[in-house]
C-alpha positions in Angstrom: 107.4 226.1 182.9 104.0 224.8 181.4 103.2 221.3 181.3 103.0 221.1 177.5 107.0 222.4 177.4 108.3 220.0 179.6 106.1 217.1 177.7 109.0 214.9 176.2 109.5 214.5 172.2 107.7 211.4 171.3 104.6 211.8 174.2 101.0 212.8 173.6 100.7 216.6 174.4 98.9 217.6 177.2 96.2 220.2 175.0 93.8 222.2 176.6 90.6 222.5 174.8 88.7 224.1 176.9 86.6 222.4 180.0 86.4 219.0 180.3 82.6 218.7 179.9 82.6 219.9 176.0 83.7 216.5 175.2 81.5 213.7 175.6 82.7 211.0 177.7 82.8 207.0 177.7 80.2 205.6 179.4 82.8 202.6 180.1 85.3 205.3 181.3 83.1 208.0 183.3 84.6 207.8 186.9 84.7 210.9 188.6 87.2 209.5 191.1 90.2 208.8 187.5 93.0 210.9 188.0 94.0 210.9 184.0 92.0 211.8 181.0 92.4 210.9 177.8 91.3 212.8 174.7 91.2 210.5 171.7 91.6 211.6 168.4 88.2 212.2 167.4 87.4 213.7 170.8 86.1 211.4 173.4 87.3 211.5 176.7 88.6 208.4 178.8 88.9 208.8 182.4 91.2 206.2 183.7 93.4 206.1 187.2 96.6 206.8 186.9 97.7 203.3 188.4 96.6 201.5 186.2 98.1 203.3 183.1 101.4 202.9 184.5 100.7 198.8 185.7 99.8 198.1 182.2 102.1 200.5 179.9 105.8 201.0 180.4 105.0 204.0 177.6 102.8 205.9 180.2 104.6 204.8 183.4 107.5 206.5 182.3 105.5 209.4 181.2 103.6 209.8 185.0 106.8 209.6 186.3 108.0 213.3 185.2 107.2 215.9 187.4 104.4 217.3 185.3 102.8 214.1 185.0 102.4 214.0 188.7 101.7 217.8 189.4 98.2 218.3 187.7 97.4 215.0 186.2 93.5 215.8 185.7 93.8 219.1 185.1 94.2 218.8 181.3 93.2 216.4 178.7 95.8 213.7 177.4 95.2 214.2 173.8 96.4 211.0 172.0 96.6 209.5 168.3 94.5 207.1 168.5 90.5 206.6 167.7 87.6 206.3 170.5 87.3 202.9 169.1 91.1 201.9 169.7 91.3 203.6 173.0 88.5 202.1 174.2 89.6 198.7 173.1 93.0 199.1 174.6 91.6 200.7 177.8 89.1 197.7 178.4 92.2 195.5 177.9 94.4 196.6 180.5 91.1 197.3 182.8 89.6 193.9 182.8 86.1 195.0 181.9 84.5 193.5 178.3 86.0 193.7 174.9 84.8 194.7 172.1 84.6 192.3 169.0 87.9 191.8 168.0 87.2 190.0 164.5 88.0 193.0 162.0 91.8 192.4 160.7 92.0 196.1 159.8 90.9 196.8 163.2 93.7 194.3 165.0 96.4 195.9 163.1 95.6 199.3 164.1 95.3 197.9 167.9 98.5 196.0 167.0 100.0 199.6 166.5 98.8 201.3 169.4 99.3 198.1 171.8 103.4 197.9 170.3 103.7 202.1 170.8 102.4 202.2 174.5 104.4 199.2 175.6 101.1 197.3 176.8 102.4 193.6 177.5 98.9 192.6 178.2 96.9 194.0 175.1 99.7 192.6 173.3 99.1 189.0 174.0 95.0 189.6 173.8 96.0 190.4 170.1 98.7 188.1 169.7 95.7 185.2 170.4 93.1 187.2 168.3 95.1 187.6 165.2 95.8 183.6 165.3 92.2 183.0 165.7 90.6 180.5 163.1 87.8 182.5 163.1 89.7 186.0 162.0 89.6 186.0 157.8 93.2 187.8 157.3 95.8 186.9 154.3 98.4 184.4 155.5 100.9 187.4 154.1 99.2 189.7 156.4 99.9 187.3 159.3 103.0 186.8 158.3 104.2 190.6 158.0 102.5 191.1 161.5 104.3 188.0 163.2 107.4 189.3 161.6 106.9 192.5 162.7 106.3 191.8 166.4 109.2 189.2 166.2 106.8 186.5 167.3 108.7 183.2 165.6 106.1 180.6 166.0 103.1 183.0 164.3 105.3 183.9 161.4 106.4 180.2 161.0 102.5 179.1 160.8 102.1 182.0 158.5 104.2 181.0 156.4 103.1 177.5 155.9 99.8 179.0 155.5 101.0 180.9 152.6 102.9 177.9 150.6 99.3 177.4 149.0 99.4 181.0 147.4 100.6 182.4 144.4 102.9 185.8 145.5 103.3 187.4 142.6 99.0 187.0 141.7 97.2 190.5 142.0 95.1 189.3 144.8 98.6 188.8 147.0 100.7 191.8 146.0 99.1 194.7 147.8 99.9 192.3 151.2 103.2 190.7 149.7 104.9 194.9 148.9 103.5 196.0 152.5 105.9 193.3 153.7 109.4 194.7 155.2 112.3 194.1 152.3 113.9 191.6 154.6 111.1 189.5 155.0 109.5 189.7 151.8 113.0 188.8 150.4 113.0 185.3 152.4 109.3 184.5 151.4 110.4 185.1 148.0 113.2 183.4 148.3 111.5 180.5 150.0 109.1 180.0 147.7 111.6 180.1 145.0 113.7 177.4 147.0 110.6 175.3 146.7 110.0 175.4 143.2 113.6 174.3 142.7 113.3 171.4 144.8 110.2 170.3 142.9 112.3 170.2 139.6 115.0 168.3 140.6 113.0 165.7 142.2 110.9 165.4 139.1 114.1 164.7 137.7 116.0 162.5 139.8 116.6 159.0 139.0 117.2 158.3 142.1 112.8 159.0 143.2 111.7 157.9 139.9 113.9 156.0 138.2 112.5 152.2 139.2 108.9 153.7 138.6 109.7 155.2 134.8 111.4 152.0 133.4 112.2 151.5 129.9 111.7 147.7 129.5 108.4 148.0 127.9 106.0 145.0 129.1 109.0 143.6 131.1 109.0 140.7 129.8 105.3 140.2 128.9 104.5 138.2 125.6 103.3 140.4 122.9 100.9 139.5 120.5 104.0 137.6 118.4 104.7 135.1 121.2 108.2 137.4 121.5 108.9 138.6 124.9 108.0 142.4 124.9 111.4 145.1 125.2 109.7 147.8 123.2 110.6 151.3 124.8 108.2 153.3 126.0 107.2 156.6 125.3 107.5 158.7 128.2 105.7 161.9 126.6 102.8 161.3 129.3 105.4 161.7 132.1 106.7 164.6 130.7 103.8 166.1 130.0 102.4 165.5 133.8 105.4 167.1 135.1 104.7 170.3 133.2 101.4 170.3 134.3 102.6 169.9 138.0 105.3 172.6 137.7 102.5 174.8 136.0 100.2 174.5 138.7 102.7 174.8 141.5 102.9 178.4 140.0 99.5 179.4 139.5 98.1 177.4 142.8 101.1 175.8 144.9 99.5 172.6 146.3 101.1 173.8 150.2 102.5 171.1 152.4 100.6 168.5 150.6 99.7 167.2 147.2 96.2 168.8 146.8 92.9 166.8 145.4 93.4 169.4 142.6 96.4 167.3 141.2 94.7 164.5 140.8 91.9 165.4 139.1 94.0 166.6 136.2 93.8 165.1 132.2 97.7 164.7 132.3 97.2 161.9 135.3 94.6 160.4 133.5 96.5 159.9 130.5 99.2 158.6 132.7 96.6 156.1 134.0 96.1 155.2 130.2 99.3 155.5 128.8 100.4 151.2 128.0 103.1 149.7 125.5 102.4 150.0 121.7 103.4 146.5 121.5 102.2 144.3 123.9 99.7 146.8 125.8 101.4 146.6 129.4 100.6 149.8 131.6 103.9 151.9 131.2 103.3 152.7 135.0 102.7 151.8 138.3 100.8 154.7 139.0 99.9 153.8 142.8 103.5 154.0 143.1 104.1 157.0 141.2 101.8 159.0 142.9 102.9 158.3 146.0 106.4 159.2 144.8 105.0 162.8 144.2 103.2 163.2 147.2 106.2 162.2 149.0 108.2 164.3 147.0 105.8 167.9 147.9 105.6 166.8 151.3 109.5 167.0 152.1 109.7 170.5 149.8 111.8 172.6 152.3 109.0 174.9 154.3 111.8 177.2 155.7 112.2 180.9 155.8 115.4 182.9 156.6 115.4 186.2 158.4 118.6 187.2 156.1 118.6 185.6 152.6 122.5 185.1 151.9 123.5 187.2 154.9 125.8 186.1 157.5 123.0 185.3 159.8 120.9 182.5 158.0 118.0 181.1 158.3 115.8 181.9 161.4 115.9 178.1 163.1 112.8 178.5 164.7 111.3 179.0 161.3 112.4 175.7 159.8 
């Protein structure tokens, strides 16, 4: 029975393109004394020893371990899926020689890929490191999906944070937001939407606000005719700031905090002028206020579920 024949289902066939020397071969993966080629997709060759394939991938240990594997192993190129630029990446992984630049996000995913198919614990956690870099420029929703993906909890948590700050549903996040899997782009929607919800009844609870938005007018300052001052305010500065905040939270969310951004807009500043027709108190203590609504972003919920409204819940070690 030929090699190819016995290859199973789901491994890279054993192809014979003629000899060996018509293909051009690494330089970093030239030894004559390798007992396994590999062809890559675009036709290098990487010659690598067996042992240390199956050391560093359960996906080709299992593969060396069938009869053919063992029978002729150098005999015939290994033709695989992947680029010379991916294999060779992987290879100098799991061979302890020198990487090459791994700050291209397109090119992490597609190493993500192959690292995840062959079962390679150790290019996997090279990756795992390079995707978290602060030096990589990736979309927090790219991060996210990845993390998700590769059921790594404390990446997708940070990724998520990250993205609190974007809009979803803005061109520049839906190509990475519909690559998402349904389930989690369903609890990032849903999270999100969680947060906005928050926002508004905070705005509207007495309970934060209601000492800071009195009605009293001057409290009890003289007005100009000697009478102690109960006019009540107008409040249409409060309102107005509150539309501004919910406007912004969905065009830029301000994140886990109460951006600069905030501050620096008119409907604050009319808060800052806003005083009593009558006796010409400040309607607000806006020190106070504003620290009420900083409060009030910080403690948004940051959470996201792995099942939104299924029996499972939300992921705790995403909250």
């Amino acid at each position: 029975m030929s090699a190819q024949s016995d290859t199973p289902k789901h491994a890279p066939e054993a192809v014979d393109k003629g000899p060996i020397d018509d293909s051009p071969v690494h330089p970093a993966f030239s030894s004559p004394n390798a007992d396994i080629v590999l062809r890559s997709k675009d036709d290098t060759l990487f010659r690598i020893s067996s042992e240390t394939l199956s050391r560093s991938s359960a996906w080709f240990r299992s593969m060396l371990t069938l009869p053919q594997g063992a029978a002729q192993p150098a005999a015939e190129p290994i033709s695989v899926d992947e680029s010379t630029a991916v294999l060779e990446a992987l290879l100098s992984m799991i061979s302890g020689i020198e990487l090459p630049a791994l700050d291209d996000a397109d090119f992490l995913e597609a190493l993500l890929t192959a690292a995840d198919k062959y079962e390679m614990p150790m290019a996997l956690s090279v990756l795992r490191t390079a995707l978290f870099s602060p030096f990589l420029t990736i979309s927090p929703l790219r991060l996210y999906g990845l993390a998700r993906r590769m059921s790594w909890p404390r990446e997708a948590a940070h990724a998520a944070q990250a993205a609190l700050a974007l809009d979803l549903l803005a061109p520049a996040s839906l190509p990475d937001l519909v690559r998402l899997e349904p389930a989690h782009q369903s609890a990032l929607l849903a999270s999100h939407r969680a947060r906005r919800e928050a926002l508004v009844a905070g705005l509207d609870d007495p309970q934060l606000f209601g000492g800071i938005l009195h009605d009293g007018g001057g409290g009890g300052v003289l007005a100009d005719d000697g009478e102690l001052c109960h006019n009540p305010l107008d409040h249409s500065t409060w309102h107005a700031l509150k539309y501004a905040l919910l406007r912004q939270f969905e065009r830029a969310p301000p994140g886990a905090e109460l951006g600069s951004a905030f501050f620096t807009l008119p409907e604050v500043g009319a808060m800052y002028a806003a005083r009593c027709a009558k006796c010409g108190q400040a309607n607000y203590v806006m020190p106070n206020l504003l620290d009420g609504l900083a409060a009030l972003v910080r403690d948004l919920p940051r959470g996201v579920g792995l099942e939104v409204g299924g029996a499972e819940g939300p992921d705790p070690e995403l909250w």
